[in-house]
C-alpha positions in Angstrom: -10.9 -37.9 28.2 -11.1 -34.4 29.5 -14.5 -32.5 29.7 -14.1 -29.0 27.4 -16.9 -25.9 27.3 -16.0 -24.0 24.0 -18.0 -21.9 21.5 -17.7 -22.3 17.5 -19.6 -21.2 14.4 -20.2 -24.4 12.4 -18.8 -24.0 8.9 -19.7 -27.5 7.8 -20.8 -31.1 8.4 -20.8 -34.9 6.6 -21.4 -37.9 7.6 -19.6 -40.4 10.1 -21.2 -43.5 10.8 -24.6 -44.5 10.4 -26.0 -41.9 12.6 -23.1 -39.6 13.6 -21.3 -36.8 11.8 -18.5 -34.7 12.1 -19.3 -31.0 13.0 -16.7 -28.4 11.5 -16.9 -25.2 13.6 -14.7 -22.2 13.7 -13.9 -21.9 17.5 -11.9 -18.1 18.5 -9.9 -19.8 21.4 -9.4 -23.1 20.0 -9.2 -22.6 15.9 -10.3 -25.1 14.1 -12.8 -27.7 15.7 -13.8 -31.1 14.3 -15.9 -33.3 16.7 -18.2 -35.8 16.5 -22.2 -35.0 17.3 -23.3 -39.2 17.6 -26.6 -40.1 16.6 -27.4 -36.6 15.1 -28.9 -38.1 11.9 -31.4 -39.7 13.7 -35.1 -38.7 13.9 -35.0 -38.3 17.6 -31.4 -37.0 17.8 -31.2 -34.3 20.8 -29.1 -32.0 19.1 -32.1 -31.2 17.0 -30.8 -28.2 14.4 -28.6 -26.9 17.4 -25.7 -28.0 15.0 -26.2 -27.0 11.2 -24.3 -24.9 9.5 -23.8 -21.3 10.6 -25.1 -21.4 13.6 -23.4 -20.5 16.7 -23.3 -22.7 19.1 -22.2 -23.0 23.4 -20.8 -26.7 23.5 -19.3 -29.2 26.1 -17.5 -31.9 24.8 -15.1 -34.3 25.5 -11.5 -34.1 23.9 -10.3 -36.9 22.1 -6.8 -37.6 20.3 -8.6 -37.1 17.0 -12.2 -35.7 16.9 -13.9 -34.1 20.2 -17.7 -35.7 21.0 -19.9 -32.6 21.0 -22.1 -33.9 24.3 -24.3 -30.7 25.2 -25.1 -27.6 22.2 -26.9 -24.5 22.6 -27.7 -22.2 20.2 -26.0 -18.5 20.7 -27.6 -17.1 17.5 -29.3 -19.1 14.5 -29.4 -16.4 12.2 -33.1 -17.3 10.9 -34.0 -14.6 8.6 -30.9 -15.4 6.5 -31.7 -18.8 5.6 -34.9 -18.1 4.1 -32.7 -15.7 1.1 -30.9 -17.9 -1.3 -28.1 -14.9 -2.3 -27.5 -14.5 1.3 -27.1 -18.2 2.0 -24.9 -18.8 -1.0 -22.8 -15.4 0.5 -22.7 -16.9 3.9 -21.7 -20.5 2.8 -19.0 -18.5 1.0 -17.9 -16.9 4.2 -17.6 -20.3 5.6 -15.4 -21.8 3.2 -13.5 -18.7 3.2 -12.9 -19.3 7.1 -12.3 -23.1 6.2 -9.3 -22.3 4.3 -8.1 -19.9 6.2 -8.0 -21.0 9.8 -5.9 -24.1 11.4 -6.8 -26.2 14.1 -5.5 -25.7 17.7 -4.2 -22.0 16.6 -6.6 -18.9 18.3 -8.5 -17.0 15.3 -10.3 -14.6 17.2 -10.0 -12.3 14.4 -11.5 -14.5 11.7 -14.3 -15.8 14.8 -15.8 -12.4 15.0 -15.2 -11.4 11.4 -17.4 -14.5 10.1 -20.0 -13.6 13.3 -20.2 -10.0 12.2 -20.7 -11.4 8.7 -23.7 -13.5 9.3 -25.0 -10.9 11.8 -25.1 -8.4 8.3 -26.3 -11.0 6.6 -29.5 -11.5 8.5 -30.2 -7.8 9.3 -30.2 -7.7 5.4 -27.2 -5.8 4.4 -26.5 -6.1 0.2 -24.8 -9.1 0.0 -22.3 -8.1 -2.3 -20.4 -5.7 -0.5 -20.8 -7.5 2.7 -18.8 -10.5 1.1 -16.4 -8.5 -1.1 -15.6 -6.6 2.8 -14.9 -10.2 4.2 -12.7 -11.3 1.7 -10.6 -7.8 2.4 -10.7 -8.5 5.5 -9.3 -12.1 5.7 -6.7 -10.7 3.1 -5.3 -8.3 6.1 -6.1 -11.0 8.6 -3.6 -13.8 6.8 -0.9 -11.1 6.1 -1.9 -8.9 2.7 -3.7 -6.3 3.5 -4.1 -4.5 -0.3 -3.1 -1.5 -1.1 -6.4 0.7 -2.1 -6.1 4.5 -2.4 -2.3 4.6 -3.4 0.4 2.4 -5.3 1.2 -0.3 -3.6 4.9 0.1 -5.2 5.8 3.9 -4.9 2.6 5.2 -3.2 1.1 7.6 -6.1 -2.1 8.5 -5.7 -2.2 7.8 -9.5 -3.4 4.5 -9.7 -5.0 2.9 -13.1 -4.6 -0.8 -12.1 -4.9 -3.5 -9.9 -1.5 -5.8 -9.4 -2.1 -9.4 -7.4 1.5 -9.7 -7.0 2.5 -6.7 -6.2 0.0 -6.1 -3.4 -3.1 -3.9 -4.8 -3.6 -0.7 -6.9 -0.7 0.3 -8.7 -0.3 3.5 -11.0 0.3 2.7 -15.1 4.7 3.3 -14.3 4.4 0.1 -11.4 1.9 -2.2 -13.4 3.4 -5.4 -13.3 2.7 -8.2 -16.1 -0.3 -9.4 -14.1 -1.9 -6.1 -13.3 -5.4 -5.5 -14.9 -7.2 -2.5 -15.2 -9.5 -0.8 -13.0 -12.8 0.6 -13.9 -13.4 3.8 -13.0 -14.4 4.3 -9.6 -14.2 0.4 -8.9 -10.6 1.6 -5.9 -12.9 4.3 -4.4 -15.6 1.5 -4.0 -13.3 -1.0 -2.7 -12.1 1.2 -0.3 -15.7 2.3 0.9 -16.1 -1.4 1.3 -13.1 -2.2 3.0 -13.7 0.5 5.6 -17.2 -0.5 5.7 -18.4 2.9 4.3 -21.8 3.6 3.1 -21.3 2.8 -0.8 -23.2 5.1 -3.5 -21.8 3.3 -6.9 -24.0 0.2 -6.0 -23.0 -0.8 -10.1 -19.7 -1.4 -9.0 -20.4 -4.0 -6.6 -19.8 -6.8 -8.9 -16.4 -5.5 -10.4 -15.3 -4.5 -6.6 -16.0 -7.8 -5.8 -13.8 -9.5 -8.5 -11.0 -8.4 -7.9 -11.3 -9.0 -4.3 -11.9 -12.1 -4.5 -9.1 -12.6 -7.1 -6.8 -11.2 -4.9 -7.9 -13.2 -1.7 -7.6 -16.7 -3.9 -4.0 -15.7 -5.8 -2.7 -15.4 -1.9 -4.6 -18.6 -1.1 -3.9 -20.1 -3.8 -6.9 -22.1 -3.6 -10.2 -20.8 -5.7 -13.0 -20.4 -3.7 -15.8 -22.9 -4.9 -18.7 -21.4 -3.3 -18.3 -18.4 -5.2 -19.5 -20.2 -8.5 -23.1 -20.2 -7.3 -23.0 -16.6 -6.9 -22.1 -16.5 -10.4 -19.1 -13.8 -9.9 
């Protein structure tokens, strides 16, 4: 087996074994990683809580034909100050799953990699949680292909726009609303715009609204729902 150094944010672990798991991490040369960390369950395990979910880790391991073996960790950043807010935690285990979905294995996601780190790095300097996840799940909509359209129709480019179409790509004026469209509260574009371009936002009772229809229009290209989302209660 051939000795590998690599870096990954771990999205996720479970049990493998009676002592081992498997260690999910987002890696942005190597995509998708799933290795094995043996013995971590243990009391006494060296990897200590070097391999826990969202933190980001330097690791050598060796390459198997299935699952890696995760032999050395060290911790890049933790994120400590996160952990200890449960809104934050339940947006950052969000932004994992998100990243789940999205990226494959043995495909480069350097784009989603520093996305997710720039996420968590928010997260812990205590940015409002809200728009921080409703700007990640714009973002992995451009990343995967479908960008939305936010300040004009996404059909015939009118600066008119009344509604928001999954289909057809984003804000659409009332003459382009599709069967699916729904309607936009006012000011709910602007804010999704000042989100998606990471703006200082001043309609902070908007956040929620932006933030549905985001992350409608992340899970219609998906098509998978987003589970983690249900503890946020959006």
């Amino acid at each position: 087996m051939a000795i590998k150094n690599d870096q990954g944010i771990v999205l996720r672990t479970y049990s493998f074994g009676e002592a081992d798991k498997v260690v999910v991490l987002i890696s942005p040369t190597s995509g998708k990683l799933r290795c094995v960390a043996k013995g971590i369950r243990k009391t006494k395990s060296r990897f200590g809580g070097r391999l826990e979910q969202f933190v980001h880790v330097d690791l050598v391991l060796y390459e198997g034909r299935n699952l890696g073996t995760i032999t050395q960790a060290e911790i890049v950043e933790a994120y400590p100050k996160l952990r200890t807010d449960l809104i934050a935690v339940s947006a950052a285990a969000t932004m994992a799953e998100i990243t789940d979905l999205v990226v494959q294995e043995e495909e480069p996601s350097v784009g989603m990699f520093l996305l997710l780190q720039r996420g968590l790095g928010a997260l812990e300097e205590g940015g409002h949680q809200t728009d921080l996840l409703t700007h990640f799940m714009l973002r992995t909509a451009g990343i995967i292909g479908f960008t939305p359209a936010l300040d004009t129709c996404a059909s015939c480019g009118s600066d008119a726009i009344e509604r928001f179409s999954f289909s057809a790509g984003g804000a659409v004026c009332r003459d382009c609303s599709p069967a699916d469209s729904v309607r936009l509260g006012v000011g709910v574009a602007e804010h999704l715009l000042q989100v998606a371009n990471r703006e200082a936002t001043t309609h902070s009772h908007l956040a929620e609204d932006a933030q549905g229809v985001a992350r409608k229009f992340l899970e219609f290209h998906l098509e998978r729902s987003v589970k983690s989302m249900a503890v946020l209660n959006v």
